[in-house]
C-alpha positions as CSV (number, residue, x, y, z in Angstrom):
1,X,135.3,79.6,123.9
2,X,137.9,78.3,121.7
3,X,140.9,79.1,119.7
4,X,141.0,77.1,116.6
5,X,138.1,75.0,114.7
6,X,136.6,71.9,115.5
7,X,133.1,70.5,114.2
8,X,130.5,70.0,117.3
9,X,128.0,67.5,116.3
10,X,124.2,68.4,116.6
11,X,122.9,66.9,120.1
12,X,119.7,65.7,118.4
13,X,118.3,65.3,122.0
14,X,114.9,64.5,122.4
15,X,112.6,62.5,120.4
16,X,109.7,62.8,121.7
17,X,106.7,60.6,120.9
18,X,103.1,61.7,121.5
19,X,101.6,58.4,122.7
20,X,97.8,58.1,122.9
21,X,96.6,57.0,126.0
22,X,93.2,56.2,125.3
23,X,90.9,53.7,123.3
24,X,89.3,54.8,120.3
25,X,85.7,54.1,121.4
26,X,86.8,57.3,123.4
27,X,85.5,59.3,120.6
28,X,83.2,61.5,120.7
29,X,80.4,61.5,118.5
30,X,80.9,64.0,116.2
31,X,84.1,61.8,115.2
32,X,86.5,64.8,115.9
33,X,86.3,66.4,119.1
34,X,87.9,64.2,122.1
35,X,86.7,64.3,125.7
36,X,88.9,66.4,128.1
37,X,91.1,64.4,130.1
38,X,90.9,61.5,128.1
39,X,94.3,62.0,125.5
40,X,97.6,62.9,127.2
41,X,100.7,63.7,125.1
42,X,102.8,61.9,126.5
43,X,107.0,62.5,125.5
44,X,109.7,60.3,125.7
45,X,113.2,61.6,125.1
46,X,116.0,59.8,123.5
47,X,119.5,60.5,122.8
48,X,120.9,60.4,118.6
49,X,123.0,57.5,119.5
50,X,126.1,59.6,120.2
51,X,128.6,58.1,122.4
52,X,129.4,60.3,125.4
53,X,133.0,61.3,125.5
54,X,133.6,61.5,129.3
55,X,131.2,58.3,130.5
56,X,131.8,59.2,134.0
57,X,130.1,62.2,133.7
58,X,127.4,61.6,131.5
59,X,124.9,64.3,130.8
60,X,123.1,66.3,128.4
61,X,126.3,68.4,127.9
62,X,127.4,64.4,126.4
63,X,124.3,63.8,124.6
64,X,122.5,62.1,127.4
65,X,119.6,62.4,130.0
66,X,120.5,61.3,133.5
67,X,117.4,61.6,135.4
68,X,116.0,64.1,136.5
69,X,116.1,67.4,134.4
70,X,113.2,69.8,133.8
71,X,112.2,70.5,130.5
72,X,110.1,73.4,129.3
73,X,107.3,72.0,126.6
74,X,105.4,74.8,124.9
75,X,102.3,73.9,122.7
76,X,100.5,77.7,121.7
77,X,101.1,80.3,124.3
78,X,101.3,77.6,127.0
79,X,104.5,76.0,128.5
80,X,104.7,72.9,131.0
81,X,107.4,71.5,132.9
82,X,108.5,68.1,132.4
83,X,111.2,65.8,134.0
84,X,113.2,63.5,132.5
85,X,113.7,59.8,133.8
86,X,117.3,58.0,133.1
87,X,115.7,55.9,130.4
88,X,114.5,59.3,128.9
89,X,110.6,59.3,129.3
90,X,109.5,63.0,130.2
91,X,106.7,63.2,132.6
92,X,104.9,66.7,133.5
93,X,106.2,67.8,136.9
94,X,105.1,68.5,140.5
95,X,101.4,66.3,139.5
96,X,100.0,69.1,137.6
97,X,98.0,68.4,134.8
98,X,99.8,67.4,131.1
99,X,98.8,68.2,127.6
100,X,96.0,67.1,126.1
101,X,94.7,66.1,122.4
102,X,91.3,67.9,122.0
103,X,90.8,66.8,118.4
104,X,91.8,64.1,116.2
105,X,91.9,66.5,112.9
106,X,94.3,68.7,115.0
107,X,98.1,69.5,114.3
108,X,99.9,70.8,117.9
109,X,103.3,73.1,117.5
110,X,105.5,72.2,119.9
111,X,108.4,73.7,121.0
112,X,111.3,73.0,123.9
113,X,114.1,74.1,125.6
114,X,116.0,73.1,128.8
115,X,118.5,75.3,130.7
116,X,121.4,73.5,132.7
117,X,120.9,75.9,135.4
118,X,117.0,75.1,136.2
119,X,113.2,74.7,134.9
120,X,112.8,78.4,133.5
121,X,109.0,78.9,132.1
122,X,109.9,82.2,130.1
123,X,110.2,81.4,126.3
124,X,114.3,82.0,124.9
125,X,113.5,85.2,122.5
126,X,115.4,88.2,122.9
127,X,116.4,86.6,126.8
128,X,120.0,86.6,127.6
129,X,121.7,83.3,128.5
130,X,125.0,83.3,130.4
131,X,127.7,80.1,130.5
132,X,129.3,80.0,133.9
133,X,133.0,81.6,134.2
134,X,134.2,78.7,136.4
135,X,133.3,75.5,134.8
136,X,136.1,73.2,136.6
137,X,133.7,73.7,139.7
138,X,132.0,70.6,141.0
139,X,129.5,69.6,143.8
140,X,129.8,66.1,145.4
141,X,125.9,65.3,143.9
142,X,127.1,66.8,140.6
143,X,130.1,65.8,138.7
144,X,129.6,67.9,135.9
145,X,129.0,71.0,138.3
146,X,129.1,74.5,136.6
147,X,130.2,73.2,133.4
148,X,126.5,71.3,133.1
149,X,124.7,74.5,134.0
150,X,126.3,76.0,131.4
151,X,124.3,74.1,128.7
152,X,121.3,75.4,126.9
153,X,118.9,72.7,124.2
154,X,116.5,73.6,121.8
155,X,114.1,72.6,120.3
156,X,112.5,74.0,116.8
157,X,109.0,73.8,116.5
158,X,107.5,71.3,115.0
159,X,104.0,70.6,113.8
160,X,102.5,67.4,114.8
161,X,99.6,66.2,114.0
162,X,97.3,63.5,116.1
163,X,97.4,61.0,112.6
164,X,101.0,61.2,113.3
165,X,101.5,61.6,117.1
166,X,103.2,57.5,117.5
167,X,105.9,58.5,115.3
168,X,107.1,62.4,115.7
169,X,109.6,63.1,117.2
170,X,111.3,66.5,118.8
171,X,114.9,67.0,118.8
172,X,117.0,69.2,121.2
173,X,120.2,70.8,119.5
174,X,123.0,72.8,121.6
175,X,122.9,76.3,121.4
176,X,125.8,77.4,122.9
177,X,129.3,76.2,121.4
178,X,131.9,73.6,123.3
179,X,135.4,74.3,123.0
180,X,138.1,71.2,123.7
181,X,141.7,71.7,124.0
182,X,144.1,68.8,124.1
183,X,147.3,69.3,125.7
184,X,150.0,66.8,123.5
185,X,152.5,64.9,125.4
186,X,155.4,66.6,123.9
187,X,158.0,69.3,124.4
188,X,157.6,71.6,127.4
189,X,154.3,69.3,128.8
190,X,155.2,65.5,129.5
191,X,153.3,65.2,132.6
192,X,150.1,66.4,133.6
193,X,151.3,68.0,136.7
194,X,153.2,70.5,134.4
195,X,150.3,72.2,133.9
196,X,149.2,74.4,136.0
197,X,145.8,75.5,134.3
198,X,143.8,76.7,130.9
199,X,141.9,79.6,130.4
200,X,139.4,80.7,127.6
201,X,139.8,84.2,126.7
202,X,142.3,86.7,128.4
203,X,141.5,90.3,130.4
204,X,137.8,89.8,130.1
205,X,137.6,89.8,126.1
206,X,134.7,86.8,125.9
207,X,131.4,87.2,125.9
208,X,129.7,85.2,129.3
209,X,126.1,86.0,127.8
210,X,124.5,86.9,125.0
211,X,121.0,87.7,124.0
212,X,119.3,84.9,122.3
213,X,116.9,84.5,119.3
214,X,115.9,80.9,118.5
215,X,116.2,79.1,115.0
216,X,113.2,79.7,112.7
217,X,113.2,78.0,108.7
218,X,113.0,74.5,107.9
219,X,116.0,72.8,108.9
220,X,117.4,75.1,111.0
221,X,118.4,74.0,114.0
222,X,120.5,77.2,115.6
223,X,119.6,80.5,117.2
224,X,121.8,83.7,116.6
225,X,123.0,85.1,119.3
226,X,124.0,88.8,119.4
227,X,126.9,89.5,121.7
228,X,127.5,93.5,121.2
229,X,124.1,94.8,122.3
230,X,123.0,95.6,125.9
231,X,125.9,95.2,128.4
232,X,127.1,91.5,127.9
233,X,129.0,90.0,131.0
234,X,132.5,89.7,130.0
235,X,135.2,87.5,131.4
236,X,137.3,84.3,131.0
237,X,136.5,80.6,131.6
238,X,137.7,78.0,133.1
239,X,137.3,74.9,131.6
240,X,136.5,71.5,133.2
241,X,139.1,68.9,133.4
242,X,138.1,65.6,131.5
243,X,138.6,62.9,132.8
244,X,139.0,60.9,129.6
245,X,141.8,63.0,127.3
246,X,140.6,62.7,123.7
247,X,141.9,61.4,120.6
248,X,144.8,63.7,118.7
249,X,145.0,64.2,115.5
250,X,146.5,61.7,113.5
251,X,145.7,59.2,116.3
252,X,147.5,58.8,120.0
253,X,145.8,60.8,123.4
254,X,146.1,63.7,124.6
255,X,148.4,64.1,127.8
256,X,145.5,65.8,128.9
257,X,142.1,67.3,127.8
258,X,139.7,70.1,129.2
259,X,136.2,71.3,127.5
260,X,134.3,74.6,128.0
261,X,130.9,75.7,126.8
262,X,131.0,78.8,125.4
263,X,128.4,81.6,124.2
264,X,128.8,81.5,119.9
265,X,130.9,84.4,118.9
266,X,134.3,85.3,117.1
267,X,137.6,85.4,118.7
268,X,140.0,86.1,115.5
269,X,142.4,88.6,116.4
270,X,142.0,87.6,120.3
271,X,143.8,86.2,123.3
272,X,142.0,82.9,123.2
273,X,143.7,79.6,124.7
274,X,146.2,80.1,127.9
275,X,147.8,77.9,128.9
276,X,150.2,78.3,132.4
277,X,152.8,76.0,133.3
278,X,153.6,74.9,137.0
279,X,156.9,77.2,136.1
280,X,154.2,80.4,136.2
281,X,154.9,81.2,132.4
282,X,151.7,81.7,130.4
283,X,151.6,81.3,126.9
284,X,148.5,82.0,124.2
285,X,147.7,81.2,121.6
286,X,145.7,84.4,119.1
287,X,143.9,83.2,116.0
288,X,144.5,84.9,113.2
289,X,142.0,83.4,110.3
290,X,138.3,84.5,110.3
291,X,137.6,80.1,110.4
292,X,140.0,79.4,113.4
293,X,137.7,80.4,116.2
294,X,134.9,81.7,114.7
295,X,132.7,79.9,117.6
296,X,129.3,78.2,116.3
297,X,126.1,76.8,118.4
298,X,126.0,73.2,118.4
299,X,129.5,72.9,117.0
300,X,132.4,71.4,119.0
301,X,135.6,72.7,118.5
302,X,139.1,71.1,119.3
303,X,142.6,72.3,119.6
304,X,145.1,70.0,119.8
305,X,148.1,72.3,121.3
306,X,151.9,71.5,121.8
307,X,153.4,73.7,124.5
308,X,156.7,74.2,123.0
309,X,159.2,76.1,124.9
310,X,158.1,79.8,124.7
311,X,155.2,79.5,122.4
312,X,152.2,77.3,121.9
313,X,151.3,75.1,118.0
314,X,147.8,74.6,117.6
315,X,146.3,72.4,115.6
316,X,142.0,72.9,114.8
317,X,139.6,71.7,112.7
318,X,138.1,75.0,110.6
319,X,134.4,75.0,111.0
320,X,134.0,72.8,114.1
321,X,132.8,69.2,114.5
322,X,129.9,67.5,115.5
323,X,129.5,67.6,119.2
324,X,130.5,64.9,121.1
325,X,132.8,63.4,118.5
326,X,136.2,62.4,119.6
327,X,137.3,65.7,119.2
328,X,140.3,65.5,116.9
329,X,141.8,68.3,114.6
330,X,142.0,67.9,111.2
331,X,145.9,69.5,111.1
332,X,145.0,73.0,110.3
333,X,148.3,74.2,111.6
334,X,147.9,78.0,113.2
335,X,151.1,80.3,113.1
336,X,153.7,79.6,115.0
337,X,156.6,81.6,117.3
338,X,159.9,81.8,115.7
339,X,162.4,80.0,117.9
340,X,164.5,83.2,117.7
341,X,161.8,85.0,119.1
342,X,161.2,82.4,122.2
343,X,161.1,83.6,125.9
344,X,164.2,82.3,126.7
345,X,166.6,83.7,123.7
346,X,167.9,87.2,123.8
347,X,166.0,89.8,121.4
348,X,165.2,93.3,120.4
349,X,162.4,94.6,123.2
350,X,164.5,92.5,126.7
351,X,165.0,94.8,129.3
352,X,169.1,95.2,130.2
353,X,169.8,95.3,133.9
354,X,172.5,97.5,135.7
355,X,173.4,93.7,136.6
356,X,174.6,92.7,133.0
357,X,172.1,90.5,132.9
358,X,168.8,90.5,130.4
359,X,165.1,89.2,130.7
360,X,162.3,88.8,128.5
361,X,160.8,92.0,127.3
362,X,157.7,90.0,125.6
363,X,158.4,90.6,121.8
364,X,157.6,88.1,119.6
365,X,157.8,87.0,115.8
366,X,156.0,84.6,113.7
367,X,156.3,82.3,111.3
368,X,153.8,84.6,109.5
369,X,155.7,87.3,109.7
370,X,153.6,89.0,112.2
371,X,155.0,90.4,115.5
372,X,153.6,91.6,119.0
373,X,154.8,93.1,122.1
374,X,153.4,90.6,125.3
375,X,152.9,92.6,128.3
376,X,155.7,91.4,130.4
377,X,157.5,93.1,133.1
378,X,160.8,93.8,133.9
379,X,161.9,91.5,136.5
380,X,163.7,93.6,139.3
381,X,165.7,90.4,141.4
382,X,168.5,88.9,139.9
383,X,169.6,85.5,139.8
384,X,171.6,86.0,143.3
385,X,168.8,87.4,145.0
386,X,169.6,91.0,144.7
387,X,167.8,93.8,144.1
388,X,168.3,95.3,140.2
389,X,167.1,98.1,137.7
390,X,166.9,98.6,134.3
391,X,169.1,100.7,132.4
392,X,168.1,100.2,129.2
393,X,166.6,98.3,126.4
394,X,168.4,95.6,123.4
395,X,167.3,97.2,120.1
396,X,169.6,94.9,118.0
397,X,170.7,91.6,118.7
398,X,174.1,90.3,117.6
399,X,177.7,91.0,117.3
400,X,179.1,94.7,115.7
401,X,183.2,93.7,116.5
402,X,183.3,93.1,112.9
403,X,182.1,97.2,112.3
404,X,183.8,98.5,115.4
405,X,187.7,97.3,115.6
406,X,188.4,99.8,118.8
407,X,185.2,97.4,120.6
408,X,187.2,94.1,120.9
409,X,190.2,94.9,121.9
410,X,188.6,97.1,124.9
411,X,185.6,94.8,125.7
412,X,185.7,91.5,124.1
413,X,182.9,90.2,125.2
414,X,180.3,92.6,124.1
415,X,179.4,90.6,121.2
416,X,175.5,89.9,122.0
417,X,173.8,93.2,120.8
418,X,173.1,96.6,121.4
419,X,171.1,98.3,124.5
420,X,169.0,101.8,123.9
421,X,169.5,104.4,127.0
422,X,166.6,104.6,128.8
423,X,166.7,108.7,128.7
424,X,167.8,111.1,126.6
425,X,171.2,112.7,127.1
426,X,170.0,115.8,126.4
427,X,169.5,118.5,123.5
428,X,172.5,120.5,121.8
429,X,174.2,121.6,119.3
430,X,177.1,119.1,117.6
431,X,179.7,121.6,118.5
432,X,180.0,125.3,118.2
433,X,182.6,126.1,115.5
434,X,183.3,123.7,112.7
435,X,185.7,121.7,111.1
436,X,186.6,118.5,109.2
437,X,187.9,116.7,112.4
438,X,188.4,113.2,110.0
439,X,190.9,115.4,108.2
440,X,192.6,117.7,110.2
441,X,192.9,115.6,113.2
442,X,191.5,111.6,113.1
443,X,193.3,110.8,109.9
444,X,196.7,111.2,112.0
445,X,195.9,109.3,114.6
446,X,196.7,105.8,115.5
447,X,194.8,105.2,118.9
448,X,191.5,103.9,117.9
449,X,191.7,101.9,115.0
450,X,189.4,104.2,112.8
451,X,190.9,107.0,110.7
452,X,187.6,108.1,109.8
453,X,184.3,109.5,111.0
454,X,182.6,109.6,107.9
455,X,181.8,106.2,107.5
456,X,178.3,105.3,107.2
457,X,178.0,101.5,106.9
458,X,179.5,100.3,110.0
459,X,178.5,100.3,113.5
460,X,181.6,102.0,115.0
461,X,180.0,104.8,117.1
462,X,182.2,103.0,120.0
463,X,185.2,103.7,118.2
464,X,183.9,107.1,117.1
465,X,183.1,108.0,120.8
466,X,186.8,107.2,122.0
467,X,188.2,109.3,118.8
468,X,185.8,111.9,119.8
469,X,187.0,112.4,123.7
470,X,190.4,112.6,122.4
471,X,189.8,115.1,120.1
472,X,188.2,117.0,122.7
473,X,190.8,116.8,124.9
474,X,193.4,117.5,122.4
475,X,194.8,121.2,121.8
476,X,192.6,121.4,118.6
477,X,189.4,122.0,121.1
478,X,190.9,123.0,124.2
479,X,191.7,126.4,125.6
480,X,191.2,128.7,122.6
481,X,190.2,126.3,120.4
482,X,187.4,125.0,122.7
483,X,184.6,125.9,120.6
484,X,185.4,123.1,118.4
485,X,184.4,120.6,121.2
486,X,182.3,117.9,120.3
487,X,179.3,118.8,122.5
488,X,177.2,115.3,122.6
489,X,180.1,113.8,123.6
490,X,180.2,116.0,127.4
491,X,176.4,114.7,127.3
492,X,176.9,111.5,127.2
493,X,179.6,111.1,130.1
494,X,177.2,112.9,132.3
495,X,174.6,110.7,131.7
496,X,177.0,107.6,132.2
497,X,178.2,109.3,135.3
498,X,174.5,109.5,136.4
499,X,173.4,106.3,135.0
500,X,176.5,104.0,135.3
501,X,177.0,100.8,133.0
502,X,177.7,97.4,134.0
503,X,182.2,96.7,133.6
504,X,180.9,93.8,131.4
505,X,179.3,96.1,128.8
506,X,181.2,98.8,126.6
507,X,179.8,101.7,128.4
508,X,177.3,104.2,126.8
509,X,178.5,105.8,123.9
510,X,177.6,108.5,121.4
511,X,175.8,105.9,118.3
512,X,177.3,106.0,114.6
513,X,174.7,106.5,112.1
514,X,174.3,103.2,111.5
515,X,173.5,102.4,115.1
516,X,171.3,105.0,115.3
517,X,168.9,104.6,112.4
518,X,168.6,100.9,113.5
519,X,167.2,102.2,117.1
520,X,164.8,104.4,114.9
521,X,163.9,101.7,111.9
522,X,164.0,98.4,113.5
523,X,167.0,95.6,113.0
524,X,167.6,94.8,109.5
525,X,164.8,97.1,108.2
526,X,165.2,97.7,104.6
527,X,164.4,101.7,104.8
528,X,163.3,104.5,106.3
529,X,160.5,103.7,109.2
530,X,160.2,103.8,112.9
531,X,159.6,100.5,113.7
532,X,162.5,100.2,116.1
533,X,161.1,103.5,117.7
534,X,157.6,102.4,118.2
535,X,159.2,98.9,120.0
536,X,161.6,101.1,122.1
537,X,158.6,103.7,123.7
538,X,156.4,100.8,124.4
539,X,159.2,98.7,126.4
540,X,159.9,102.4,128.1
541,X,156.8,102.9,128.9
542,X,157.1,99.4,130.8
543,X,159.8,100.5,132.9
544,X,159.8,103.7,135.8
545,X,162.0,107.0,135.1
546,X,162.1,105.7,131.6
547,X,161.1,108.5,128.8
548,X,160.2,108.3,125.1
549,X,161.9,108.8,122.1
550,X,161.7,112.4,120.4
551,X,159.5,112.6,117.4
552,X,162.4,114.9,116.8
553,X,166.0,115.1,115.1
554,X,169.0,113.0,116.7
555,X,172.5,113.5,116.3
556,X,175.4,110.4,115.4
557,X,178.7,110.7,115.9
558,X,179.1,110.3,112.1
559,X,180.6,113.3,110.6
560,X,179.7,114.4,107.2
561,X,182.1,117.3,106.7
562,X,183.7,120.2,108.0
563,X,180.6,121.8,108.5
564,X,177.4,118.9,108.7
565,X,177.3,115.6,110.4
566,X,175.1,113.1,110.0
567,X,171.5,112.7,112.1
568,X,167.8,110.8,111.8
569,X,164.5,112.5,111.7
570,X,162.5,109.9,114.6
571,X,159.1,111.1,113.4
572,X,159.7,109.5,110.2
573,X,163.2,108.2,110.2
574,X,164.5,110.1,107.8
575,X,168.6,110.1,107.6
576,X,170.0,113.6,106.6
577,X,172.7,116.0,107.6
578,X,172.2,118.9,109.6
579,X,175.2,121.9,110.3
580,X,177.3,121.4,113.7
581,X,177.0,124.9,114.7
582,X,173.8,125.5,113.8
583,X,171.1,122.7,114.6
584,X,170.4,121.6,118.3
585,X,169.3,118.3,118.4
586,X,168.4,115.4,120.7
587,X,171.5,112.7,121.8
588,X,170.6,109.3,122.9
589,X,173.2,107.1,124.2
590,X,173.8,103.3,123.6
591,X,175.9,100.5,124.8
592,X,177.5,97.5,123.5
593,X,177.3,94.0,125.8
């Protein structure tokens, strides 16, 4: 199957003239009826004059008869088998007898077909056909191995009458649809050996088989096929390895070309084209428009695909070409991965190891504006060898020193982004008596470079945390006074005690408001939304002992005043206040690195 568009050119395949072998003193007298025996239709078979594009393995997969293939012929209800010679004459098989003219007023309907996998008498309506799943594999008599048996001709009926026998002419036309992908000699592929294989289709989502229906209308040359009914074999192919790349678009040759035959049907929306490097890092490429891939009988089509590094660009020709062109694309460019968004560069969705170190958590961004989630899997050996685990996941990517002026002078390196726990801390009330701590108590204090925990529009929970534990520890909670602790804030340094932090990151923390409506919302998102929530559970759900996010209420260590301090509703990501003494909610700590 294929990804993008290209045209397949109609195989018109045999032409097939009904030569009279006998005198015309042969009549009989009436001067219509012929003598039995006496007036064989005999076929010959020619190809449309379309140049094969892999010579060394010519066949009719290239528009070309190699000598012996069987051929069903049908004229009525009755179906012969006839072989093929190099030079494309067609005898009947095995001695038996051929077809005969019985009149010389009559017209004969004739109709063919020819299976790559073997003579099969049993006319194509309503049968199911199947391509082979490995089509790379050859036999030492048969070059074109699996990939041949996975070609099916037809040919529409067609009247022809005895007046008209030396000059009709049958042809065959592909009924399945050949997909080409060139690999471009560019980027992350320079050299053939740097890639390791191509796949059509991902996780069984093509259609193997489909049940069949042949053409029918004047000028109609292809069946429908009906992939959804019955139990289709699903799967993936493996495409055959040419051994002459094709032409690129825009001229030049492909580093390297592979072709697959593949039953007609739609792959918008679907993991189409792989492509693995010799590294073992796969990359696909998902059409998007209902023309990209919208797979057609008797229509080739090519993608000409630049494996950048992270992401594949695919260029295809919308509609298909005519089979056995040269295969070029016309340019329609499909989307492409943002190189923000690469493998390789550090984003919202990697997974953040008790090493300090980060991998690739699979999100990606287009240049559509699209986004998905790859299934990739944390990757539990560092660089050294050792053995790691995650702790937690980056839900914003960047530097917050600018917000937070306690961070930098504590950990100046943590200016990469910010990491989600992978658990909650637990559920509780902010504290159990109230007050305005930014007034009675922060405003006086010189320690942590913030005099405030009212502030909404910075990320300074960091800050807010330290200001916090001295509060706590200060007379104004302590002893008498301890109902005025900060509860999240004991919460939190039990789940760093149980869940330590790498010395390179900040340490988990109790999240401003700003920090945490960006773990519900998403980075940069505009308004209220779970975006970033709906990222975060999936990448949990990736990793063991992790646990979801609450569809629930979450406190910040952003105070509102004496008596409320600021929180997010998760189920919608609303931002509101809620009363310290009052309101038990969920704490989620975060880290800076």
């Amino acid at each position: 199957m294929m990804n993008k568009s290209n045209p397949f050119r109609h195989l018109a395949m045999a032409v097939f003239a009904c030569l009279m072998t006998a005198s015309c003193s042969d009549v009989t007298d009436d001067g219509i009826t012929l003598p039995d025996g006496k007036y064989p239709m005999t076929f010959t078979a020619s190809v449309d004059g379309l140049s094969a594009p892999d010579p060394a393995t010519r066949a009719t997969t290239d528009n070309t008869w190699t000598g012996g293939e069987t051929v069903a012929i049908q004229t009525g209800s009755e179906v012969k088998q006839y072989t093929a010679a190099s030079g494309g004459r067609l005898t009947v098989a095995g001695g038996a007898d051929p077809f005969y003219w019985q009149s010389n007023s009559e017209t004969k309907t004739v109709t063919a077909w020819y299976y790559g996998t073997g003579y099969d008498a049993t006319p194509p309506d309503g049968t199911t056909w199947a391509v082979q799943s490995d089509q790379s594999k050859t036999e030492a008599d048969n070059t074109a191995g699996n990939y041949r048996r996975s070609d099916f001709l037809y040919a529409p009926a067609t009247d022809i009458p005895f007046s008209g026998r030396n000059s009709a002419s049958l042809s065959f036309y592909h009924q399945t649809a050949r997909v080409v992908v060139n690999i471009v000699n560019a980027e992350a592929a320079t050299d053939a050996s740097a890639i390791r294989s191509v796949t059509i289709g991902h996780a069984g989502n093509l259609a193997l088989s489909g049940s069949y229906t042949p053409p029918t209308g004047a000028g109609v040359t292809a069946g429908t096929w009906n992939t959804n009914s019955g139990s289709p074999t699903m799967g993936t192919i493996t495409p055959r390895k040419l051994t002459a790349p094709g032409t690129l678009t825009g001229g030049g040759t492909a580093l390297a070309s592979y072709a697959a035959l593949v039953i007609p049907q739609q792959m918008k929306g679907k993991k189409f084209i792989a492509v693995t490097l010799a590294n073992g890092n796969t990359y696909y490429y998902t059409p998007t428009h209902n023309g990209d891939a919208d797979l057609q009988s008797g229509r080739q089509h090519t993608y000409d695909i630049t494996v950048k590094h992270g992401y594949l660009e695919v260029s295809a020709n919308t509609g298909g070409s005519a089979w056995g062109s040269d295969g070029s694309a016309e340019g329609v460019t499909g989307k492409y991965l943002l190189d923000d968004y690469a493998p390789d560069k550090l984003k919202i969705g990697d997974y953040y190891y008790n090493d300090g170190e980060t991998s690739d958590g699979g999100y990606r961004k287009y240049s559509d504006g699209s986004t998905k989630i790859e299934d990739i899997q944390p990757v539990l050996t560092g660089a050294d060898g050792n053995e790691r685990s995650v702790i937690g996941i980056v839900f914003w990517v960047g530097s917050i020193i600018g917000d937070d002026p306690l961070l930098p002078k504590k950990h100046s390196g943590c200016t990469h982004g910010l990491v989600a726990a992978l658990q909650d801390a637990g559920q509780t009330l902010w504290s159990s008596s109230y007050e305005d701590i930014t007034d009675n108590w922060l405003s006086k204090q010189d320690a942590y470079g913030i005099r405030t925990l009212k502030e909404t529009e910075k990320m300074q929970g960091y800050a807010n945390t330290k200001a916090l534990e001295g509060y706590n520890a200060s007379e104004r909670a302590t002893g008498g006074n301890s109902g005025y602790t900060v509860l999240p804030i004991g919460l939190i340094r039990s789940y760093a005690d149980a869940h330590p932090a790498p010395a390179s990151s900040s340490g988990w923390y109790f999240p401003s408001i700003k920090e945490l409506k960006f773990m519900c919302w998403g980075q940069n998102a505009s308004g209220e939304s779970t975006g970033g929530k709906q990222m975060l559970d999936t990448q949990f759900a990736k990793v063991s002992g992790a646990s979801s996010l609450q569809s629930g209420h979450y406190w910040s260590s952003t105070e509102y005043d004496d008596r409320w301090a600021w929180g997010v509703y998760f189920d919608s990501g609303g931002v509101r206040d809620y009363r310290k003494d009052r309101n038990s909610l969920w704490v989620r700590a975060v880290l800076a690195f």
